[in-house]
C-alpha positions in Angstrom: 27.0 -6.6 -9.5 25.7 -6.1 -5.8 22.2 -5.0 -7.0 21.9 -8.5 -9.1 23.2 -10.8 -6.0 20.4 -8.8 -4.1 17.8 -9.1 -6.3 18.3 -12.9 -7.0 19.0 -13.4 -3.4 15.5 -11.7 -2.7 13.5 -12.9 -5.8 14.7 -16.7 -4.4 13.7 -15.9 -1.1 10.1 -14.9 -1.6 9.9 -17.8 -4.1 11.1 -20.1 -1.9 10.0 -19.0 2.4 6.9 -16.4 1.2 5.4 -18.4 -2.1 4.7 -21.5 -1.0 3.0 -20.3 2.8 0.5 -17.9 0.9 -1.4 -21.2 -0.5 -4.5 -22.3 0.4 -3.8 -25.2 2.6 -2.1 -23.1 4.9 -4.5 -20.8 7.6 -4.7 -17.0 7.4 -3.5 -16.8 10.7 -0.6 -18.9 10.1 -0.2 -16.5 7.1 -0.2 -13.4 9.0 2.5 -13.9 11.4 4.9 -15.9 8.8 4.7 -12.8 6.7 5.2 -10.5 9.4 8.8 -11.8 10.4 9.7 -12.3 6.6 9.0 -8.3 6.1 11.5 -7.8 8.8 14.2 -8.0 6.3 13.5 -4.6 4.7 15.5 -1.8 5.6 13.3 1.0 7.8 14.7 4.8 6.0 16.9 7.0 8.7 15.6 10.5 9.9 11.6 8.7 9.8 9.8 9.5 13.4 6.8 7.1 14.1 3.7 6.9 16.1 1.2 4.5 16.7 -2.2 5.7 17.7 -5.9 4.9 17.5 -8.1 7.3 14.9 -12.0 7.1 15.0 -11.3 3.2 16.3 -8.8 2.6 13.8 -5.1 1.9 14.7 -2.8 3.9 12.4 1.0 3.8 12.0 2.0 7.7 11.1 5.6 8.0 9.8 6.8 11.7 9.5 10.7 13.0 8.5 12.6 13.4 11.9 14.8 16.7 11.7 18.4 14.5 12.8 21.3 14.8 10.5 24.1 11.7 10.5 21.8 8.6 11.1 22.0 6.3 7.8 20.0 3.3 6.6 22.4 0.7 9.1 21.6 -2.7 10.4 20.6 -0.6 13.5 17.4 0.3 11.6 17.1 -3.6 11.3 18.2 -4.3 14.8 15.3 -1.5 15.8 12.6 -3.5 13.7 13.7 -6.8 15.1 13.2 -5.6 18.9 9.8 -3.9 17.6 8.9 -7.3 16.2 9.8 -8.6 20.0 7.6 -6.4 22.0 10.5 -4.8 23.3 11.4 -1.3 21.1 10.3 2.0 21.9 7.2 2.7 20.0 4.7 4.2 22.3 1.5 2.4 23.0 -1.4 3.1 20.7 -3.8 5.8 22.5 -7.2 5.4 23.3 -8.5 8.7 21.9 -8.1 9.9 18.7 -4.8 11.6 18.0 -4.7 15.5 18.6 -4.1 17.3 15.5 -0.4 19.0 14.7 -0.9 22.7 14.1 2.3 22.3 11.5 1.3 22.7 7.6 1.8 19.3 5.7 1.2 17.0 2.9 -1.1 13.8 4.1 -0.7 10.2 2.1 -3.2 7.6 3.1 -1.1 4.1 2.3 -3.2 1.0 2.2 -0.7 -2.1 2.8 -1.5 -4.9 0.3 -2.1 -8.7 1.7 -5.3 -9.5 -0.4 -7.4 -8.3 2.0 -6.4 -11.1 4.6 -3.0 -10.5 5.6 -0.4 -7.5 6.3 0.1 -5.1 8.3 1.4 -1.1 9.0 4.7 -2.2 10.3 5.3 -4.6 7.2 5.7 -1.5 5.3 8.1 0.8 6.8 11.0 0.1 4.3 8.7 1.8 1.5 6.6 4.3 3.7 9.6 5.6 5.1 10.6 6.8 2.5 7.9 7.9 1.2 7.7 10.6 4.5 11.1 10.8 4.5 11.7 11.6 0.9 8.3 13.9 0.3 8.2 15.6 3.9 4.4 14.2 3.8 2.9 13.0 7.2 2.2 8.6 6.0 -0.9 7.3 7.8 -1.1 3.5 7.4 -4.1 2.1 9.0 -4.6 -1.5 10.2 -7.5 -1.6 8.3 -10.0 -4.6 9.2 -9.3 -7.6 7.4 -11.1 -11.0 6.4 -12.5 -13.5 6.6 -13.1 -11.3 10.1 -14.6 -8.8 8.2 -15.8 -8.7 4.8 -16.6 -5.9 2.8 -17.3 -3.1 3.0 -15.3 -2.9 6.3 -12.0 -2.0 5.0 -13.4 0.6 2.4 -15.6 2.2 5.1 -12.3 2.5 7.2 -10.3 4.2 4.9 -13.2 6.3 4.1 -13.7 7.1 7.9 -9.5 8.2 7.9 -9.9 10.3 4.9 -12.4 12.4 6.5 -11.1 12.6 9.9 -8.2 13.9 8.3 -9.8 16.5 7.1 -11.9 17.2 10.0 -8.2 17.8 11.3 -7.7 20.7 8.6 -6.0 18.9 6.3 -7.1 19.9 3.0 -8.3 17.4 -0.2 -6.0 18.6 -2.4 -3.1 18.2 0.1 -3.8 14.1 0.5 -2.6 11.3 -1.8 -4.2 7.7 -1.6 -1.4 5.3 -2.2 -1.9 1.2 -1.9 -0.5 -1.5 -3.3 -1.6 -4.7 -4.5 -5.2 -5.4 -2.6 -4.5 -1.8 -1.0 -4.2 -0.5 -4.0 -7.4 -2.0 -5.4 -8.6 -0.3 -2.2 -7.5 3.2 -2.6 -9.0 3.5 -6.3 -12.3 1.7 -4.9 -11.9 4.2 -2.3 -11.5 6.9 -4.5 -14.8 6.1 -7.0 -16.9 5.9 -4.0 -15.8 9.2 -2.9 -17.2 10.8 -6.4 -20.5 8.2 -6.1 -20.9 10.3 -2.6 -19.8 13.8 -3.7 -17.3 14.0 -1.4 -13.9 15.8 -1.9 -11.4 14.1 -3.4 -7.6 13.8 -2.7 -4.8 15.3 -4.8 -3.8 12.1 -6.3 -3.6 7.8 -6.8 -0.8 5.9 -6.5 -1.1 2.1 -7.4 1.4 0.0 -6.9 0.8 -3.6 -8.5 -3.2 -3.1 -8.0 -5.3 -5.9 -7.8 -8.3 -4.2 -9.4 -10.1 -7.7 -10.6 -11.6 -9.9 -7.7 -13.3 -12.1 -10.7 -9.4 -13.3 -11.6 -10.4 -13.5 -15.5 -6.8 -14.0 -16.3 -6.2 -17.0 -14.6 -7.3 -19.5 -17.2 -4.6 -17.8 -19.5 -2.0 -17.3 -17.6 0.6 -20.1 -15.7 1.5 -18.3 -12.2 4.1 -20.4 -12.0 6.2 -17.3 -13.1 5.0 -15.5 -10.3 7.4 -15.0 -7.4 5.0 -14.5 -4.9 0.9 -14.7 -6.1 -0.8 -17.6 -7.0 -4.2 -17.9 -8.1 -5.3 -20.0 -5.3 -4.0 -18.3 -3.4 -6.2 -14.7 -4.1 -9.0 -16.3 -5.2 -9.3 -18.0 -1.8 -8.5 -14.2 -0.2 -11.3 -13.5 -2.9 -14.2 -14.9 -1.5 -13.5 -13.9 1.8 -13.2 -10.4 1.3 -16.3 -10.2 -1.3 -18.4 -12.5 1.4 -21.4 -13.4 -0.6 -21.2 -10.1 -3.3 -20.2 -10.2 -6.8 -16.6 -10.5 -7.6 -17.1 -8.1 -10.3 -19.0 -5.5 -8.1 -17.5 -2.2 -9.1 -16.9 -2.1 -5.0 -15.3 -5.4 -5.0 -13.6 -4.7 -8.5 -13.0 -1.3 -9.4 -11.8 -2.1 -12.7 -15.1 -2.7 -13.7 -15.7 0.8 -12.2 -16.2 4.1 -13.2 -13.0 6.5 -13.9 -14.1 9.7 -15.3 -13.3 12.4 -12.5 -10.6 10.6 -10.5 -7.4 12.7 -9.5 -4.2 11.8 -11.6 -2.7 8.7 -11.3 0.3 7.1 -11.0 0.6 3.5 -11.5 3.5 0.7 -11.9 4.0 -2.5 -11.5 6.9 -5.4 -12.6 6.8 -8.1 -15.9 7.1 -10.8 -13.6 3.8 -10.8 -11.8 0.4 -12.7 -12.8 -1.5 -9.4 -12.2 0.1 -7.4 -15.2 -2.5 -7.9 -17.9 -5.5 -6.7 -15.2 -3.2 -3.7 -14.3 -2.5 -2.9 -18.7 -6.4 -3.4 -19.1 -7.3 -0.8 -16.2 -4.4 1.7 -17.7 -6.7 1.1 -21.3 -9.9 1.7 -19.4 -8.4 5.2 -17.5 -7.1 6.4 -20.6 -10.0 5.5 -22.8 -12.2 7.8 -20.0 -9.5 10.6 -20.5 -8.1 10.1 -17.3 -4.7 11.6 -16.4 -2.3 8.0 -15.5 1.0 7.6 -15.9 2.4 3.7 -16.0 5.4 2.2 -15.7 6.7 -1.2 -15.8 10.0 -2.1 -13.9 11.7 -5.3 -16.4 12.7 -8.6 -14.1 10.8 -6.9 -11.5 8.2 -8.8 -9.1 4.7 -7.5 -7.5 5.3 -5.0 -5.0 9.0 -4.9 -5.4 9.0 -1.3 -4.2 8.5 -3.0 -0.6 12.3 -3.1 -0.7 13.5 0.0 -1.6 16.7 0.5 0.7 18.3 -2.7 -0.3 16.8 -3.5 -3.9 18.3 -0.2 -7.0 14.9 -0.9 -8.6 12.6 0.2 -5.8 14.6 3.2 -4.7 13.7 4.3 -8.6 10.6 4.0 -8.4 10.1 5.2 -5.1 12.1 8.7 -6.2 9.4 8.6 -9.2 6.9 8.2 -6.2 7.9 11.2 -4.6 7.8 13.3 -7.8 4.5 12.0 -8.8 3.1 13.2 -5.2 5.2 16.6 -5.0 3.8 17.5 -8.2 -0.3 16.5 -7.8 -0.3 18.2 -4.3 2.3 21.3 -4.5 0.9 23.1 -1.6 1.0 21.4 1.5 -1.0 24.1 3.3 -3.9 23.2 5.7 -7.1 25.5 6.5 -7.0 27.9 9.2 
């Protein structure tokens, strides 16, 4: 009975204060900071240490598992986001250099926050990448990648790219680092990902995709009503469309890695809800992985809106998936061993 008041209480809330500010009339800007304080609502994971620094130019929130026993998952950890959101908690300021690497051993994920490519941030994220670090051991670097209109592509591809090898520049090994993204951030980590084969580079142990927005083109949206939708619309991310593609094709393979290549990607792991607008793009790109004999496992959460994982800590749902998460990474990158 609580989880059902909680999940109608959120599902009416995103319908009703996210929705109907992520339309078109209303400024990115405007956007960004309206989402920021609505975020504030999910629940950061106790035990989770965090540091803010800058990495080749990048800022990058890193979320790691703090070893303190008896702190739990309290309306402190809400009172702690809400003087963050303030200017006034204790997260040290971001550095100027690069951050100095730790000589422990460790599992890497790189998490790409979703926002169609306009909007979100690190910090937005902490009630899901919290528990990622806290629940995998892993080390969670979420950059504040660039974002448009500012910057078009290929600026946020070329930053994740420049994280993934500075990371191993650091020792971390390939086979030890997950991408992980959801919505536009998942499109991003499998775009990410193709490149890296396109390049010859070395690729990480594993994807996870979390509601990916893999079709820039929007081909569904003549079929499908989005008035279903909780959250997207298509005005909505066709507008973040054209600013992110600037004047490229919206079905580049760059742009749109659904109309990618797949063969030689690490194993995926993908899910997503019924209730979201994106679900037949996401079913279409499982067809495609399989098709090119590509490892992918897929699940679909019933009643259950884009990026619902976001509030694992309060919502039964997420903290599911998030456990099936954690599996998914423990098992594609078992050793969490880093070069001498």
């Amino acid at each position: 009975m609580k989880n059902a008041i909680t999940r109608t209480a959120l599902r009416q809330t995103i319908r009703r204060m996210v929705k109907p500010v992520l339309s078109p009339s209303v400024s990115i800007r405007l956007q960004r900071r309206w989402v920021a304080m609505m975020t504030q609502v999910n629940v950061m994971a106790s035990r989770v240490s965090i540091e803010n620094d800058v990495i080749t130019g990048l800022p990058v929130e890193i979320l790691s598992l703090k070893r303190v026993e008896g702190l739990g998952d309290t309306l402190i950890s809400l009172a702690d986001q809400g003087l963050h959101t303030l200017g006034l908690g204790k997260q040290r300021k971001a550095a100027a250099h690069p951050l100095v690497a730790k000589q422990c051993d460790n599992r890497a994920v790189i998490y790409l926050h979703g926002g169609a490519y306009c909007i979100g941030n690190a910090r937005s994220y902490r009630g899901l990448t919290s528990r990622l670090a806290r629940d995998s051991g892993a080390e969670v670097f979420v950059p504040d990648y660039r974002l448009a209109p500012e910057f078009v592509f290929p600026a946020a591809q070329d930053d994740v790219i420049k994280l993934y090898r500075w990371l191993m520049d650091q020792g971390y090994r390939a086979d030890a680092i997950t991408f992980a993204g959801d919505s536009a951030g998942a499109g991003l980590a499998l775009s990410s990902c193709q490149r890296l084969i396109r390049e010859g580079l070395p690729l990480p142990s594993g994807l996870i995709l979390l509601s990916p927005w893999v079709d820039l083109s929007l081909q569904n949206a003549k079929y499908l009503d989005d008035s279903t939708d909780v959250l997207l619309s298509w005005g909505w991310i066709g507008r973040c469309a054209r600013f992110y593609r600037g004047k490229r094709s919206a079905t580049n393979p760059d742009i749109s890695p659904l109309f990618g290549k797949f063969e030689g990607l690490p194993p995926v792991c993908i899910q997503a809800g019924t209730d979201e607008i994106l679900l037949p793009e996401i079913e279409d790109l499982v067809e495609r992985m399989r098709a090119a004999k590509q490892e992918v496992s897929f699940r679909v959460f019933e009643n259950m809106w884009h990026v619902f994982q976001m509030h694992a800590g309060l919502l039964d749902e997420a903290d599911v998936a998030v456990a099936e998460l954690v599996s998914f990474l423990q098992r594609t990158a078992p050793t969490p061993g880093r070069n001498a």
